[in-house]
Kinemage of the C-alpha trace (Angstrom):
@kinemage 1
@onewidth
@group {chain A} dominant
@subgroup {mainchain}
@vectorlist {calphas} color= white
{ca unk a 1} P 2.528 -1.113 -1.651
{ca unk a 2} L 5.373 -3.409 0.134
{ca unk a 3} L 6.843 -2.733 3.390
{ca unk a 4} L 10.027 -2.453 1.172
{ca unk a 5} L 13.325 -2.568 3.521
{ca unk a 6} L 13.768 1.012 3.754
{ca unk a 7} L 13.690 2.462 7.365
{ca unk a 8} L 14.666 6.140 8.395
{ca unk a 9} L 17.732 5.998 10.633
{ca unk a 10} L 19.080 2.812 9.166
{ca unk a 11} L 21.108 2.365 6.338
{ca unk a 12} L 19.768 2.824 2.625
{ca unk a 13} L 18.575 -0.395 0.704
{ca unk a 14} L 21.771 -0.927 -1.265
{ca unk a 15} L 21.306 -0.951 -5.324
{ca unk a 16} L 23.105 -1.130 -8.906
{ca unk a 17} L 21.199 0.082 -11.671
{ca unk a 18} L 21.607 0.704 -15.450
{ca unk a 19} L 21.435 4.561 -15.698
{ca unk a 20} L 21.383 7.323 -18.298
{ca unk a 21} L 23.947 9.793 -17.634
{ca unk a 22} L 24.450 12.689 -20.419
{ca unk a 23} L 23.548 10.144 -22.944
{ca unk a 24} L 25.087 6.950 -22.183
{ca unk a 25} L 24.401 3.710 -20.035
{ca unk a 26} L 26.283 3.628 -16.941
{ca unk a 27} L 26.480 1.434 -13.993
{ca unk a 28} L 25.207 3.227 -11.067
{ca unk a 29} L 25.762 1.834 -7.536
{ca unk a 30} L 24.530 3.880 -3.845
{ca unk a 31} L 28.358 2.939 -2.575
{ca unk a 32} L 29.200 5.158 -5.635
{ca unk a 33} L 27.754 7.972 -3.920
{ca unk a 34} L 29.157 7.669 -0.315
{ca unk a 35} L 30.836 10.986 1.205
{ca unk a 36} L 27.430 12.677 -0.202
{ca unk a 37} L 23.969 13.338 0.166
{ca unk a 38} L 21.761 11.823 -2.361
{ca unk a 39} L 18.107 12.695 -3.761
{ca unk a 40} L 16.829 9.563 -4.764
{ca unk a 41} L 13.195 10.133 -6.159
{ca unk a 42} L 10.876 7.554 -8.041
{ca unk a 43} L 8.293 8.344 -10.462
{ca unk a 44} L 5.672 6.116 -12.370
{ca unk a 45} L 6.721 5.800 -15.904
{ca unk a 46} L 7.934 7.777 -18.836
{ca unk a 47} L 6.005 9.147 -21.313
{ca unk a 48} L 3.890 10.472 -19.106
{ca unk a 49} L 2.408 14.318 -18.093
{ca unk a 50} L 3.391 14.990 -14.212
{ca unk a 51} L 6.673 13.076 -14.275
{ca unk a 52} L 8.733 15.356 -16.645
{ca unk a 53} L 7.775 18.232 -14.337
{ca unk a 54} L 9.475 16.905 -11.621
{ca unk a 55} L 12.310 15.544 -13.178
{ca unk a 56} L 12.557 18.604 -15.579
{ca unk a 57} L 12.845 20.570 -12.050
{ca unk a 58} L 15.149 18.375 -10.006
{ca unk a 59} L 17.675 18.902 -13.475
{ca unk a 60} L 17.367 22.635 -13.756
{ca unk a 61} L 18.458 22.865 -10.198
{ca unk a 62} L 20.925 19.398 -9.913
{ca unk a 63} L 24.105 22.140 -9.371
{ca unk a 64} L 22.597 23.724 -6.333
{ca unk a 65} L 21.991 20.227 -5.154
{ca unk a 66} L 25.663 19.593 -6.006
{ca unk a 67} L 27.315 22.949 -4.277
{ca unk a 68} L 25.490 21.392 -1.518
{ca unk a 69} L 27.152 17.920 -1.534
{ca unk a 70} L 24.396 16.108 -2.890
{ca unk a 71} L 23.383 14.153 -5.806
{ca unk a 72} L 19.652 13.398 -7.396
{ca unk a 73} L 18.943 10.352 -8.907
{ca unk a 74} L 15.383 9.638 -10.483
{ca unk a 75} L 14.021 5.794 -11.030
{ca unk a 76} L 11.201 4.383 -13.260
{ca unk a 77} L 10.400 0.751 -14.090
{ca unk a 78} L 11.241 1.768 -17.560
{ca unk a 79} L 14.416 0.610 -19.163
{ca unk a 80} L 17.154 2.065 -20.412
{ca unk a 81} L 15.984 2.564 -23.775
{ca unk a 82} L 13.029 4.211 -22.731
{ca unk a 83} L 14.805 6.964 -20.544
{ca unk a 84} L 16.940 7.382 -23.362
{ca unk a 85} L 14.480 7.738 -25.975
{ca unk a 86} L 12.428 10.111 -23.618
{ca unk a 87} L 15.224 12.236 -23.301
{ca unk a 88} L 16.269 12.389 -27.065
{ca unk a 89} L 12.876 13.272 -27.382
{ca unk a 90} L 12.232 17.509 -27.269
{ca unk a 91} L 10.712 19.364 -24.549
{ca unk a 92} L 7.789 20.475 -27.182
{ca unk a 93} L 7.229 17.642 -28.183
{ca unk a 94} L 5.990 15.883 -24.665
{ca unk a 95} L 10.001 14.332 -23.885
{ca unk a 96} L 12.585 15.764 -21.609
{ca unk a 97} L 15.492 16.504 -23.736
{ca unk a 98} L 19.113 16.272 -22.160
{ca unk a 99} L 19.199 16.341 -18.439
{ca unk a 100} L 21.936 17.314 -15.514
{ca unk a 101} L 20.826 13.978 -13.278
{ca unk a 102} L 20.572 10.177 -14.351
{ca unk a 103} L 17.463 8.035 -14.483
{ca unk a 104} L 17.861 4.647 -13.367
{ca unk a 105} L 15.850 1.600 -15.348
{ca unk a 106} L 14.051 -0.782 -12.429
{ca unk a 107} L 12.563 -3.234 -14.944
{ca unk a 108} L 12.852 -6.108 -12.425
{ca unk a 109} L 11.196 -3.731 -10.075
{ca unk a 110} L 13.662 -4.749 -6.950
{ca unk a 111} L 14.678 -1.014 -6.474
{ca unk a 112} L 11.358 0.102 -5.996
{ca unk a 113} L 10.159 -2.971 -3.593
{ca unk a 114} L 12.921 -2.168 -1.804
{ca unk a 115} L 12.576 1.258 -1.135
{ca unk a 116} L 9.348 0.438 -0.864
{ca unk a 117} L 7.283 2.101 -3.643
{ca unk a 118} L 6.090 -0.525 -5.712
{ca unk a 119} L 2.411 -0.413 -6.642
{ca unk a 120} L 2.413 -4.082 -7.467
{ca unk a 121} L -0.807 -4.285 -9.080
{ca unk a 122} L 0.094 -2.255 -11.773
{ca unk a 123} L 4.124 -3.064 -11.702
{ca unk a 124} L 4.769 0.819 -11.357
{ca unk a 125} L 5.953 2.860 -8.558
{ca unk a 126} L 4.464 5.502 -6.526
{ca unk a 127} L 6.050 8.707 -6.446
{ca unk a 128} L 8.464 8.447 -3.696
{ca unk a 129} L 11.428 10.635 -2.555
{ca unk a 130} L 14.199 9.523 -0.148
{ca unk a 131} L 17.317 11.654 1.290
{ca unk a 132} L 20.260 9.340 2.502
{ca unk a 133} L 23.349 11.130 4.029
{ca unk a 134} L 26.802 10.653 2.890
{ca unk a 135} L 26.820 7.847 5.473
{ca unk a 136} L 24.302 5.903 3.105
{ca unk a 137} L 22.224 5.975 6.382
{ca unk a 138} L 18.271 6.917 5.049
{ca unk a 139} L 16.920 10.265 6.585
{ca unk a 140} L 14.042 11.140 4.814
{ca unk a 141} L 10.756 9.199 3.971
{ca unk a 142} L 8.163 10.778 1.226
{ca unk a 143} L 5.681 8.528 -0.655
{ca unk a 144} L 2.857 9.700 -2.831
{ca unk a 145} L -0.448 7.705 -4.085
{ca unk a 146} L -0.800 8.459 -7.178
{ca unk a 147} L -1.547 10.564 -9.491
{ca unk a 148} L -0.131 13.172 -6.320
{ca unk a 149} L 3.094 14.929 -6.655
{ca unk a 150} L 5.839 14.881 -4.498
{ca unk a 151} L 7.348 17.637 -2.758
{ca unk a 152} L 10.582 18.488 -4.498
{ca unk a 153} L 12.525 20.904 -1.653
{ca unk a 154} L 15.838 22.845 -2.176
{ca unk a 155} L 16.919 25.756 -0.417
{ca unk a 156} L 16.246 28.682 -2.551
{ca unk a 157} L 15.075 32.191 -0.479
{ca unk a 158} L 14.851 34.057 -3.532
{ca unk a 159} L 12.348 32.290 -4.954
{ca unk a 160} L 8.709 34.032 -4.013
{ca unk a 161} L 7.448 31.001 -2.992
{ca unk a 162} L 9.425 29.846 0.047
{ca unk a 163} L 8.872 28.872 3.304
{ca unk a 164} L 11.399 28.328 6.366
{ca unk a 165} L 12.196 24.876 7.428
{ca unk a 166} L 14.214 23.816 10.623
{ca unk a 167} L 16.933 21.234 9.469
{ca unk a 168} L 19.947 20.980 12.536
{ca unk a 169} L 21.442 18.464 10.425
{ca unk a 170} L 22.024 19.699 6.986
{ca unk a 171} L 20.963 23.094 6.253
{ca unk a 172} L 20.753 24.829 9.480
{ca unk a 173} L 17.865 26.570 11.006
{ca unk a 174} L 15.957 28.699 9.593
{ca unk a 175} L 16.843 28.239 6.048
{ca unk a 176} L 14.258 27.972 3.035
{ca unk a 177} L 13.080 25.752 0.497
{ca unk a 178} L 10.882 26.054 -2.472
{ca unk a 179} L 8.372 23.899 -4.357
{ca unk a 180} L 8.835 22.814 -8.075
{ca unk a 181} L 7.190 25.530 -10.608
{ca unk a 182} L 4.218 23.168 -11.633
């Protein structure tokens, strides 16, 4: 794994990306973003059993993210295409079908070096999760080996599965978060 030039408490490795967004190809930039929080999570490929999990849960939930000023972006090394065709492709039928958030293509891999997830020996990346304020400054670090599975937080107390978190900067104290439904 490189060092990557992402450092908690400094600002976020900058990036433009070709994304899927409800469909299309879209330029996505960080500075795009700026005023919010954003979710920026990584994942190893498409096409693939743990990843759609995670991404299928960061989309069911991408409007509480948003009524709390924050956006979630998911990255692959894939292109494009393949986030496209993985999302045109059904739920039953192993794809992800239309999603709330956009997946960015990293097929130069840059994104992931520079945040610091890229498994270079297999030109992947690890499953990594990042939090950067509306400031663009990086606040949270979370990087998996693989096959492991990240911890995908919101604040949710009605869930049965929660557990109370201290967080003076965003969320306050004492509120709750819950774990993806795997």
């Amino acid at each position: 794994m490189a060092a990557g030039n992402a450092h908690i408490g400094k600002p976020a490795p900058d990036f433009q990306a070709t994304a899927v967004v409800e469909g299309a190809f879209k330029e996505v930039k960080l500075s795009d973003y700026r005023g919010k929080y954003v979710v920026l999570f990584f994942y190893p490929l498409d096409f693939t059993f743990v990843c759609p999990t995670e991404i299928i849960a960061f989309s069911e939930h991408a409007e509480d993210f948003r009524k709390l000023g924050c956006e979630v972006l998911g990255v692959s090394v894939d292109s494009q295409f393949t986030h496209l065709a993985w999302i045109n492709t059904p739920r039953k039928e192993g794809g992800l079908g239309p999603l709330n958030i956009p997946l960015l293509a990293d097929v130069s891999r840059n994104l992931s070096h520079d945040y610091g997830v890229l498994k270079k020996d297999e030109g992947i990346a690890y499953r990594g999760l990042f939090i950067i304020d509306g400031k663009g400054i990086l606040r949270q670090i979370t990087i998996n080996d693989l096959p492991g599975c990240p911890v995908l937080a919101l604040e949710r107390p009605d869930l049965p599965l929660h557990v109370p978190v201290n967080d003076p900067g965003r969320l306050g104290h004492g509120r709750h978060v819950f774990l993806a439904e795997w």
